[in-house]
Backbone and ligand atoms as CSV (ligand in chain L), in Angstrom:
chain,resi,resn,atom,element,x,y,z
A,1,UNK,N,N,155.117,28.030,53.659
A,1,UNK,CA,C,156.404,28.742,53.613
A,1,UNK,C,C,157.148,28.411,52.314
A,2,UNK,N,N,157.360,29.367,51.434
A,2,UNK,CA,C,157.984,29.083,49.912
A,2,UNK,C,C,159.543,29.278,50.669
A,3,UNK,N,N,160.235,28.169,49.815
A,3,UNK,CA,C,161.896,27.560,50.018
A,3,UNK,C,C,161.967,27.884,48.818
A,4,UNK,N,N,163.702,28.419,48.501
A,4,UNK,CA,C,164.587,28.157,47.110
A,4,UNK,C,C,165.331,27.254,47.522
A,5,UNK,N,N,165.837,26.819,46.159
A,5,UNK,CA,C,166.823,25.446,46.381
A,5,UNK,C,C,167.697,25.331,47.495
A,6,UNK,N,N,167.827,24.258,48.354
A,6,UNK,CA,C,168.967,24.443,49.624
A,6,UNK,C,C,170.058,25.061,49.135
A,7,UNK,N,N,171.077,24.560,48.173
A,7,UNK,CA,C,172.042,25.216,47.883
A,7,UNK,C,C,172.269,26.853,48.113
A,8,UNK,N,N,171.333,27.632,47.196
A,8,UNK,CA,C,170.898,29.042,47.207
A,8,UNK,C,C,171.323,29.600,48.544
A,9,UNK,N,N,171.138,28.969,49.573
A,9,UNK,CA,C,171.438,29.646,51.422
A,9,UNK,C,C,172.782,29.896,51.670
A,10,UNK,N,N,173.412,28.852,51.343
A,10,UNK,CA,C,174.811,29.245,51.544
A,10,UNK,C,C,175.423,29.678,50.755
A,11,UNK,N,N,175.324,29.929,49.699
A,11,UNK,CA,C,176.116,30.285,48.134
A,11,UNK,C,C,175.784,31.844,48.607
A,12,UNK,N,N,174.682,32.279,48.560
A,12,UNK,CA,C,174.478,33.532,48.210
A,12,UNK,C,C,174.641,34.485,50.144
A,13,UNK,N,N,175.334,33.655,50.993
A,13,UNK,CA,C,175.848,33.982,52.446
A,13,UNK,C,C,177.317,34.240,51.859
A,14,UNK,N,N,177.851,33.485,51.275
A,14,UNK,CA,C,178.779,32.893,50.610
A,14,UNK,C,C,179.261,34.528,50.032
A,15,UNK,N,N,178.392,34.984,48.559
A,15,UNK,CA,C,178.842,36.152,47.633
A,15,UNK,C,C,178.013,37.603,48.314
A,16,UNK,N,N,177.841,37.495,49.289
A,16,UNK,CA,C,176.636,38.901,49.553
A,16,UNK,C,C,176.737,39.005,51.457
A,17,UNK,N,N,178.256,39.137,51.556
A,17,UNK,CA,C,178.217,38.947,52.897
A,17,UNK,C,C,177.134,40.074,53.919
A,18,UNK,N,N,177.057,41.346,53.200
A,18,UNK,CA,C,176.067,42.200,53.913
A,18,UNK,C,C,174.472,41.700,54.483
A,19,UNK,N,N,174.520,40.674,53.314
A,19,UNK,CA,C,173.199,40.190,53.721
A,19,UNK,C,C,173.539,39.275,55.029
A,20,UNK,N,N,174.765,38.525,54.584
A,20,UNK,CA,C,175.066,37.065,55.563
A,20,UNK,C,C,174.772,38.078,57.123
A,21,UNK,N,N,175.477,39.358,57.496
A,21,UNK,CA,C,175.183,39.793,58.904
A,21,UNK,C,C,173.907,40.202,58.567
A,22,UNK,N,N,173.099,40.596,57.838
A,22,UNK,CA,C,171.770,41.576,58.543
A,22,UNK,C,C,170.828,39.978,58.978
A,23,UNK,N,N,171.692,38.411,59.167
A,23,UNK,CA,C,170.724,37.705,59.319
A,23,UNK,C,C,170.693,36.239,58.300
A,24,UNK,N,N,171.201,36.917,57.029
A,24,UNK,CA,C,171.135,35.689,56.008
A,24,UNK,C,C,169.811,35.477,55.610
A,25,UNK,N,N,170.398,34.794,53.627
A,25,UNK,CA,C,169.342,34.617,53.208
A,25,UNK,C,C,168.054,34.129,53.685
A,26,UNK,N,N,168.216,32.940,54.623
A,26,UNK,CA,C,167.704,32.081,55.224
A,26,UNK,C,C,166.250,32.637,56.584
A,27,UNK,N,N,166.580,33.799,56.667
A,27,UNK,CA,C,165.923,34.981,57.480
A,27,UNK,C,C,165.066,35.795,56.737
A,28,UNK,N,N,164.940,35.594,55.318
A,28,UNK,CA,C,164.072,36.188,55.047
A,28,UNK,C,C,163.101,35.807,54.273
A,29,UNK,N,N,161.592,36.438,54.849
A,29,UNK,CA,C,160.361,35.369,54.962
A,29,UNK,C,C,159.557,36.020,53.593
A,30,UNK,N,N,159.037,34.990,52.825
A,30,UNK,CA,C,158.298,34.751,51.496
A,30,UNK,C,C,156.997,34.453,51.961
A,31,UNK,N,N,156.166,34.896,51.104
A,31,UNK,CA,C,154.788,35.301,51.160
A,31,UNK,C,C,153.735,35.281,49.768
A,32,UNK,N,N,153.164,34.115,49.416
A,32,UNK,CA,C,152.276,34.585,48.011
A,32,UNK,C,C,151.004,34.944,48.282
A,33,UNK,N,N,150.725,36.195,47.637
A,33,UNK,CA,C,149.540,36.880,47.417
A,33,UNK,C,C,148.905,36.927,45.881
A,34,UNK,N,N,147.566,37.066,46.447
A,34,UNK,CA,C,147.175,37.550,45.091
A,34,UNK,C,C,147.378,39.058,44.630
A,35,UNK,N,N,147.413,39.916,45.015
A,35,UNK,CA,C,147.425,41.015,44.979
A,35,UNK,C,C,148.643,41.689,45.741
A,36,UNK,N,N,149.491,42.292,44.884
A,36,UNK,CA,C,150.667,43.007,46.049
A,36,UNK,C,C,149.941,44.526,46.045
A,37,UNK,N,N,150.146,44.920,47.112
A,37,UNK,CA,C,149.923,46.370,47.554
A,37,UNK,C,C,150.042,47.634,47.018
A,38,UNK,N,N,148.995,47.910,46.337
A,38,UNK,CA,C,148.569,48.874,45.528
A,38,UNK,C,C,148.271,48.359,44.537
A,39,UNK,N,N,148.009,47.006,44.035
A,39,UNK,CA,C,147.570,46.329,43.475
A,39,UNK,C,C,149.065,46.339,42.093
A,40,UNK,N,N,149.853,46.399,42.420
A,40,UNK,CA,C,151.541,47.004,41.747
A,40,UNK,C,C,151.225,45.545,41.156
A,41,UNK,N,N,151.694,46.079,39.837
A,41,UNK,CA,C,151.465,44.844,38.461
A,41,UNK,C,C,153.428,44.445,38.718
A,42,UNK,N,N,154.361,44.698,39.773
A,42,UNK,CA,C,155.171,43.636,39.575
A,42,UNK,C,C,155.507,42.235,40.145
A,43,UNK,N,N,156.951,41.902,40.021
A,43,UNK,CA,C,156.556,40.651,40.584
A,43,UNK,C,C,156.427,40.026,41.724
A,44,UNK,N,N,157.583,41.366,42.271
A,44,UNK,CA,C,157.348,40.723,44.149
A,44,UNK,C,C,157.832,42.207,44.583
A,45,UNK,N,N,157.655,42.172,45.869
A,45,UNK,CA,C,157.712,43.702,46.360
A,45,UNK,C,C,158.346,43.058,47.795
A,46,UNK,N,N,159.035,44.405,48.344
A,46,UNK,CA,C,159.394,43.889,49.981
A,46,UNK,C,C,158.420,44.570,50.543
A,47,UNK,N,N,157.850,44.415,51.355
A,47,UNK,CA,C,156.350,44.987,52.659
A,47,UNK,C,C,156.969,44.764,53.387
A,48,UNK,N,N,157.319,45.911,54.639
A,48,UNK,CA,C,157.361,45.506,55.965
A,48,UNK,C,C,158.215,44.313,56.291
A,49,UNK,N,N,158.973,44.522,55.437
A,49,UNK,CA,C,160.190,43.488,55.883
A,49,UNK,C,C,160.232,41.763,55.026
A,50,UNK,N,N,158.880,41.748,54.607
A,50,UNK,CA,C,158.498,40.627,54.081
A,50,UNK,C,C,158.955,40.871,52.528
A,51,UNK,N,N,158.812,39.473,51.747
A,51,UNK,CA,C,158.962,39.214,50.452
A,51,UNK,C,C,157.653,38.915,50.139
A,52,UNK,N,N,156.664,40.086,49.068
A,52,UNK,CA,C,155.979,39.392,48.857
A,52,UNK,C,C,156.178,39.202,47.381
A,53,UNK,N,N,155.292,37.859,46.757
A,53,UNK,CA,C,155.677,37.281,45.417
A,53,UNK,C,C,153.727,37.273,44.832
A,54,UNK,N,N,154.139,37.862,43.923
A,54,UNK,CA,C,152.346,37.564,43.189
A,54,UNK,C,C,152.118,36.087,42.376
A,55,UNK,N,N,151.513,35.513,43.193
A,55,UNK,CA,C,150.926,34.366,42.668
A,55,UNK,C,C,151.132,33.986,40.887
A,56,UNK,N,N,150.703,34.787,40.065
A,56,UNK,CA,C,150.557,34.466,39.223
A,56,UNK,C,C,152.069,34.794,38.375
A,57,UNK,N,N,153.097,35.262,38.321
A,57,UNK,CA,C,154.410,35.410,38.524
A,57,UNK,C,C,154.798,33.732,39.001
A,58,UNK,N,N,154.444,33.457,40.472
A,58,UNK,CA,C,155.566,32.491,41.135
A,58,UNK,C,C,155.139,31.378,40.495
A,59,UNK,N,N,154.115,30.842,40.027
A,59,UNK,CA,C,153.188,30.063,40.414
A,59,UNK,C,C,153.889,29.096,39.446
A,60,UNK,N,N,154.199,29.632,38.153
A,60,UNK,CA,C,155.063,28.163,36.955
A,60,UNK,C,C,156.464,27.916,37.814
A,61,UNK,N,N,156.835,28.593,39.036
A,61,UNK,CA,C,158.143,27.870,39.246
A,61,UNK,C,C,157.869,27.109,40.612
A,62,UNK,N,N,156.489,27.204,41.199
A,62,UNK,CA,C,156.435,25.798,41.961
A,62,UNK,C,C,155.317,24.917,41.660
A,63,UNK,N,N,154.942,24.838,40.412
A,63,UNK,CA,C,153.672,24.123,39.941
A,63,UNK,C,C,154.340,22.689,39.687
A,64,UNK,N,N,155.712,23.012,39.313
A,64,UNK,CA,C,156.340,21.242,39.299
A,64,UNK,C,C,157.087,20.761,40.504
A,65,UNK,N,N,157.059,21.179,41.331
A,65,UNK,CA,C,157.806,20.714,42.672
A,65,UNK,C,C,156.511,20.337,43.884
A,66,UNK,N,N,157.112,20.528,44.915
A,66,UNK,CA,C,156.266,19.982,45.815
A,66,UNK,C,C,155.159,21.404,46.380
A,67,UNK,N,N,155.151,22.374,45.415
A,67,UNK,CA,C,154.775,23.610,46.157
A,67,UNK,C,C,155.048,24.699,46.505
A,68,UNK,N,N,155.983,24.167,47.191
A,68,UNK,CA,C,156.630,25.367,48.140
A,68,UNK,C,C,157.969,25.462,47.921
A,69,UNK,N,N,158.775,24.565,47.447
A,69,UNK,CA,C,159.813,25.054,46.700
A,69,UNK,C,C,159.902,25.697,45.955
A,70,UNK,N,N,160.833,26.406,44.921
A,70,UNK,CA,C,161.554,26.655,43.967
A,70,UNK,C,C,161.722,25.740,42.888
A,71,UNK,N,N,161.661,25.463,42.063
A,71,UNK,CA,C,162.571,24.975,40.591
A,71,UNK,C,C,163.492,25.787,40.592
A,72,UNK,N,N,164.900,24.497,40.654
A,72,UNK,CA,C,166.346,25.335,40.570
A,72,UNK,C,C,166.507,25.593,39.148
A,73,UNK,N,N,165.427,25.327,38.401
A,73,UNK,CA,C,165.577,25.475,36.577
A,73,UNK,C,C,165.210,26.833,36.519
A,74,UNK,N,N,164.293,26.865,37.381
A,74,UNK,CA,C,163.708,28.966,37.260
A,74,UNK,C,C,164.435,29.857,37.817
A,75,UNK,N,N,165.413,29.919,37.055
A,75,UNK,CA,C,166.628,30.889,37.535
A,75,UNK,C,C,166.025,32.201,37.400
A,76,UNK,N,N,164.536,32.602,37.173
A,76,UNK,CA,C,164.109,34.091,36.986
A,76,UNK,C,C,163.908,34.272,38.497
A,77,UNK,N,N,163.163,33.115,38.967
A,77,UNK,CA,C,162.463,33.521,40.343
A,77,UNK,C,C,164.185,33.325,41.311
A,78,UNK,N,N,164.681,32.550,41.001
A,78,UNK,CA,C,165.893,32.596,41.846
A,78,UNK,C,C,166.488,33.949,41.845
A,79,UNK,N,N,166.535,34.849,40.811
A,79,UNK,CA,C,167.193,35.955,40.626
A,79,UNK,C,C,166.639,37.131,41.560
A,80,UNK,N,N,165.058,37.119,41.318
A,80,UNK,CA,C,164.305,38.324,42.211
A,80,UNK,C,C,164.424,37.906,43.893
A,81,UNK,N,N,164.171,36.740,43.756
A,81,UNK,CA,C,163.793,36.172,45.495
A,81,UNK,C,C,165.418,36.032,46.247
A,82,UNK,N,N,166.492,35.763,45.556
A,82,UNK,CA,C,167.687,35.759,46.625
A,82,UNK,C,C,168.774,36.848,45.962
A,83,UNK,N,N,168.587,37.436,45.247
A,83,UNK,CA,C,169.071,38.392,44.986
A,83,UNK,C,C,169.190,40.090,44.538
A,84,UNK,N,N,167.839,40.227,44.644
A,84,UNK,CA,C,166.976,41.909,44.093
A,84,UNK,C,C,166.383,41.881,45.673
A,85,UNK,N,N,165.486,40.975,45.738
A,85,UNK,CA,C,164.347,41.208,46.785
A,85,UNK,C,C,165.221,41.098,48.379
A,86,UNK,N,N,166.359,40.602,48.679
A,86,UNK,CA,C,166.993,40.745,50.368
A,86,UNK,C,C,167.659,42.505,50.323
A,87,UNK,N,N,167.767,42.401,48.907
A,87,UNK,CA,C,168.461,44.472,49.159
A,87,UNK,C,C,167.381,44.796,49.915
A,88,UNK,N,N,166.368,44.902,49.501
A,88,UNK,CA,C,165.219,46.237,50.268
A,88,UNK,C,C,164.774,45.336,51.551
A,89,UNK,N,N,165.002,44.173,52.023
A,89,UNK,CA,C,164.958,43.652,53.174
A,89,UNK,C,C,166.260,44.122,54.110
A,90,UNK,N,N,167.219,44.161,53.738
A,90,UNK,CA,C,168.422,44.663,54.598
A,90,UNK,C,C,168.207,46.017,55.026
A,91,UNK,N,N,167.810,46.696,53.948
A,91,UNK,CA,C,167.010,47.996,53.878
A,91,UNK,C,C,166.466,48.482,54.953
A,92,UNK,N,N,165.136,47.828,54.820
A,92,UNK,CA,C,163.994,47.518,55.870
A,92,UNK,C,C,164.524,47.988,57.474
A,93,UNK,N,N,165.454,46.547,57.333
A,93,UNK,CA,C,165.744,46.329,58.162
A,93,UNK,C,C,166.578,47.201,59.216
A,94,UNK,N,N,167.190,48.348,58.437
A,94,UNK,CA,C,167.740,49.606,59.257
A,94,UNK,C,C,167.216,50.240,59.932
A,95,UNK,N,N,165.945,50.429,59.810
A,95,UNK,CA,C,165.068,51.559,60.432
A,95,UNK,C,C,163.578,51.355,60.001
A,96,UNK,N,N,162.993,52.398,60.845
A,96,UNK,CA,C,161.770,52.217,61.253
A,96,UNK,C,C,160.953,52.213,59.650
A,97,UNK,N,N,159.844,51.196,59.800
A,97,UNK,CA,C,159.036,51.333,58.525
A,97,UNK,C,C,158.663,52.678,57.824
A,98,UNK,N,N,158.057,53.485,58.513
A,98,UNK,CA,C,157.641,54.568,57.968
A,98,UNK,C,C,158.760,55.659,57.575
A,99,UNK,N,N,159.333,55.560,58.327
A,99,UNK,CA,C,160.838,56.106,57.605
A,99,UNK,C,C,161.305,55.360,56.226
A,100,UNK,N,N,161.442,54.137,56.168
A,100,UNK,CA,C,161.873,53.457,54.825
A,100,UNK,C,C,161.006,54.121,54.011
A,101,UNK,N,N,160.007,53.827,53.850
A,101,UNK,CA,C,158.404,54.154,53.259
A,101,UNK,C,C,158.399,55.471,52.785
A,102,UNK,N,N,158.619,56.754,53.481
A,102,UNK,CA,C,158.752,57.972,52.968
A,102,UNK,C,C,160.021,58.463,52.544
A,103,UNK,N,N,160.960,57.704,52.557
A,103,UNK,CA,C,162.212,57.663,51.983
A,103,UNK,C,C,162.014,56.815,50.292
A,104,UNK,N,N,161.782,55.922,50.460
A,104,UNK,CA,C,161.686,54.699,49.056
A,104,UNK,C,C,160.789,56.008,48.049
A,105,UNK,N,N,159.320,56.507,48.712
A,105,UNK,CA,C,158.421,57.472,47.738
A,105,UNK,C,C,159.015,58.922,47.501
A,106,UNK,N,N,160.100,59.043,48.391
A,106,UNK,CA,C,160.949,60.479,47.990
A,106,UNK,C,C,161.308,60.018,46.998
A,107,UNK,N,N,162.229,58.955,46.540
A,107,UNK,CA,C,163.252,58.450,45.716
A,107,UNK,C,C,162.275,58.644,44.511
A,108,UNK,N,N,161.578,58.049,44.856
A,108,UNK,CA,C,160.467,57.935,43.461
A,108,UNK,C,C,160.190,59.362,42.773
A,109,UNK,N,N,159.613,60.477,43.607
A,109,UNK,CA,C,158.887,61.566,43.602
A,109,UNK,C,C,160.936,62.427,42.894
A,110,UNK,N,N,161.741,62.035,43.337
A,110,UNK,CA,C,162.891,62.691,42.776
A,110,UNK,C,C,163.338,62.351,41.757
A,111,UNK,N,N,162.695,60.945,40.987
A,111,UNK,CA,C,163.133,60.688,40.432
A,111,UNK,C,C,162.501,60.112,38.807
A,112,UNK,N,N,161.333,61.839,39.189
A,112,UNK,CA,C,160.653,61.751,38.442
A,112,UNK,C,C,159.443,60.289,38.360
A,113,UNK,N,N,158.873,59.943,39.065
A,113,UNK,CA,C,157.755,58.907,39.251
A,113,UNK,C,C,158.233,57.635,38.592
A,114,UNK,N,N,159.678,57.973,38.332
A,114,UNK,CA,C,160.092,56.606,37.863
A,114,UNK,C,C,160.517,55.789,38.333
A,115,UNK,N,N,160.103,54.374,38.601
A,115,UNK,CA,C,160.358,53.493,39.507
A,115,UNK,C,C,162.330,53.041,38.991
A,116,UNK,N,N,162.365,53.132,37.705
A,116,UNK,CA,C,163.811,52.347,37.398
A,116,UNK,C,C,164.965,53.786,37.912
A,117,UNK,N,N,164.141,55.042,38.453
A,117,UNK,CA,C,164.970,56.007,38.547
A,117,UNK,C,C,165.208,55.879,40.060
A,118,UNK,N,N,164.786,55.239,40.825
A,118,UNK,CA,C,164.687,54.913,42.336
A,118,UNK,C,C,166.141,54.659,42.763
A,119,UNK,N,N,166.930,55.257,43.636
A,119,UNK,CA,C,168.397,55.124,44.184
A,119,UNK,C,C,168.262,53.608,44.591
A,120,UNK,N,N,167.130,53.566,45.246
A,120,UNK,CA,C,167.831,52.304,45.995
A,120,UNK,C,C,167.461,51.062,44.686
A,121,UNK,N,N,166.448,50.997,43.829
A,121,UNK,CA,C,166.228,50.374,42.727
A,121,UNK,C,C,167.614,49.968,41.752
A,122,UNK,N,N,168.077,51.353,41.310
A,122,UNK,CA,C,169.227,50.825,40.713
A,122,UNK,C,C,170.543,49.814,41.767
A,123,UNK,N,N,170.261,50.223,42.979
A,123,UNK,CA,C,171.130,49.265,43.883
A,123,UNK,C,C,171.020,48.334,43.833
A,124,UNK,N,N,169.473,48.124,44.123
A,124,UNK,CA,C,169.213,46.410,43.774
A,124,UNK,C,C,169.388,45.834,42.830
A,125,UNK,N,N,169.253,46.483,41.806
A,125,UNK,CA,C,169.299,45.810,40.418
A,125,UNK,C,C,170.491,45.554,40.080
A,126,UNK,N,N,171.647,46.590,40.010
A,126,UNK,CA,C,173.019,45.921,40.239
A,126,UNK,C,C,173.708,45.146,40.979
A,127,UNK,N,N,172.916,44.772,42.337
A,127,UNK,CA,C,172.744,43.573,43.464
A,127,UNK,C,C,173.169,42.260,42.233
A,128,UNK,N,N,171.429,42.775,42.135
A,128,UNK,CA,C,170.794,41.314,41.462
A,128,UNK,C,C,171.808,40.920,40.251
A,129,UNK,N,N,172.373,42.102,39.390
A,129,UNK,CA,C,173.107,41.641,37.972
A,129,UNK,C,C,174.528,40.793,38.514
A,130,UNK,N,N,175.120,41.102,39.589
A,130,UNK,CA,C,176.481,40.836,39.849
A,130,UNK,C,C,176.197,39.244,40.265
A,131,UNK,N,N,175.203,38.967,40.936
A,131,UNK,CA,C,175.099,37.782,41.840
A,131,UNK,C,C,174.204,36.730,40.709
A,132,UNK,N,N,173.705,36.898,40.034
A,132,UNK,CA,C,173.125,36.416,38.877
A,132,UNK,C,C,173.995,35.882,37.728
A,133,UNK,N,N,174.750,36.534,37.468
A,133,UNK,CA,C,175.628,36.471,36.665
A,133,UNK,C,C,176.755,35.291,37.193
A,134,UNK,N,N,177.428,35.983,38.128
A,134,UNK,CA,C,178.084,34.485,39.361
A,134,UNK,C,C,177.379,32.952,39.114
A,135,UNK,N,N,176.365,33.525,39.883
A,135,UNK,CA,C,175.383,31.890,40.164
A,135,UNK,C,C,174.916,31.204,38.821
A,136,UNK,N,N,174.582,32.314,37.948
A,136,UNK,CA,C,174.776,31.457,36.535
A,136,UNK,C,C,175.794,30.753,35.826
A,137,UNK,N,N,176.548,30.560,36.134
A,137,UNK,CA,C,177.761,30.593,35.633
A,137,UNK,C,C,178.016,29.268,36.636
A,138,UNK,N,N,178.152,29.280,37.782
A,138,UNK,CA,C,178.412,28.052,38.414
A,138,UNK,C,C,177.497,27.061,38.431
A,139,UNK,N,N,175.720,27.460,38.652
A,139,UNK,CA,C,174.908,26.865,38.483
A,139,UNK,C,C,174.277,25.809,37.194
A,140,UNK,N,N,174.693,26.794,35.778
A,140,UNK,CA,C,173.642,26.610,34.950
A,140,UNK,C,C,174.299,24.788,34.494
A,141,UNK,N,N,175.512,24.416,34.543
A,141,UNK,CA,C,175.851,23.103,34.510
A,141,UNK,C,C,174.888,21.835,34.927
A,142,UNK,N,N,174.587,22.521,36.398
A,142,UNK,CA,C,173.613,21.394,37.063
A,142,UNK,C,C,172.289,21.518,37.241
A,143,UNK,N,N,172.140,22.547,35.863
A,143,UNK,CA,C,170.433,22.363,35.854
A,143,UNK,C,C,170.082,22.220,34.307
A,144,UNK,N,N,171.423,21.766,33.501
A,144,UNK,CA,C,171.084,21.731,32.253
A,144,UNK,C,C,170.819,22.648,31.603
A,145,UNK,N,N,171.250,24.034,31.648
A,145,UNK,CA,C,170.661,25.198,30.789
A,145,UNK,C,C,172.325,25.650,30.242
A,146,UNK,N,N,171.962,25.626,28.660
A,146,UNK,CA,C,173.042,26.317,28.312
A,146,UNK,C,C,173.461,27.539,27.883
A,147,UNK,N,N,172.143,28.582,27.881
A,147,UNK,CA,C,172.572,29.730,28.101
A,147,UNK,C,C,171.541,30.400,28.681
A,148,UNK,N,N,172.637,31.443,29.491
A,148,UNK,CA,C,171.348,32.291,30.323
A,148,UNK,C,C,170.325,32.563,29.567
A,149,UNK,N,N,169.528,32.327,30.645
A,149,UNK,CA,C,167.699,32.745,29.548
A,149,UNK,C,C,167.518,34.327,29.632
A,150,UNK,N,N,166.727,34.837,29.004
A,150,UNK,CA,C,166.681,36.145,28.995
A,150,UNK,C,C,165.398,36.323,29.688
A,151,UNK,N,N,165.358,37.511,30.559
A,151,UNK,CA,C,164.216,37.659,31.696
A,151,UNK,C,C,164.739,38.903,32.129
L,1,ZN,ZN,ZN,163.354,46.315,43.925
């Protein structure tokens, strides 16, 4: 079972209360594969409710910990895993899979096959910029980084 830093649970219950009711960060389950589904060259995808993370992506931010943690220094993986990747889990979580599923590939198919043209994509991604930006800012003190890294 891959963990982010304890802190991360309540901070981000804390700035993202929508998530705090569909369950909280803490509710949603991480998964490394070698291969995400369709063999999709990114870095983590939501499946069926799950987070999955491609191995070779996660793998420098728990190669120095015990594993299955996080490095609170890899503020990249902190960014996708508690803040991009619970949008399309809350998501999920509204309704039936196959409904999400032919909804997410409408978005796509409307939006010209472009994944950054995806409604709910740009949601997440402005998720992820607002709460990133926050947590950097309070965080980067106690992990020694003095300026946001670029990722
Ligand atoms: Zn996404």
């Amino acid at each position: 079972m891959i963990k982010l830093p304890a802190p991360v649970y309540p901070w981000t219950d804390i700035y993202w209360p929508e998530l705090a009711k569909a369950g909280g960060l803490a509710s949603v389950e991480y998964e490394v594969v070698d291969h995400l589904p369709f063999r999709a060259k990114a870095h983590a995808m939501t499946w069926r409710g799950r987070v999955l993370l491609r191995r070779e992506w996660i793998a420098p931010a728990l190669g120095d910990m015990d594993g299955n943690t996080i490095n609170p220094r890899h503020l990249w993986a902190i960014e996708t895993m508690a803040f991009h990747e619970p949008y399309h889990v809350i998501e999920q979580r509204k309704m039936p899979w196959r409904s999400y599923l032919l909804r997410y590939i409408w978005q796509w198919i409307r939006g010209g096959f472009s994944y950054r043209n995806i409604q709910e994509e740009i949601e997440a991604y402005a998720q992820e910029r607002k709460l990133a930006d926050i947590w950097f800012k309070w965080r980067a003190p106690l992990t020694g980084l003095r300026s946001r890294p670029n990722w």
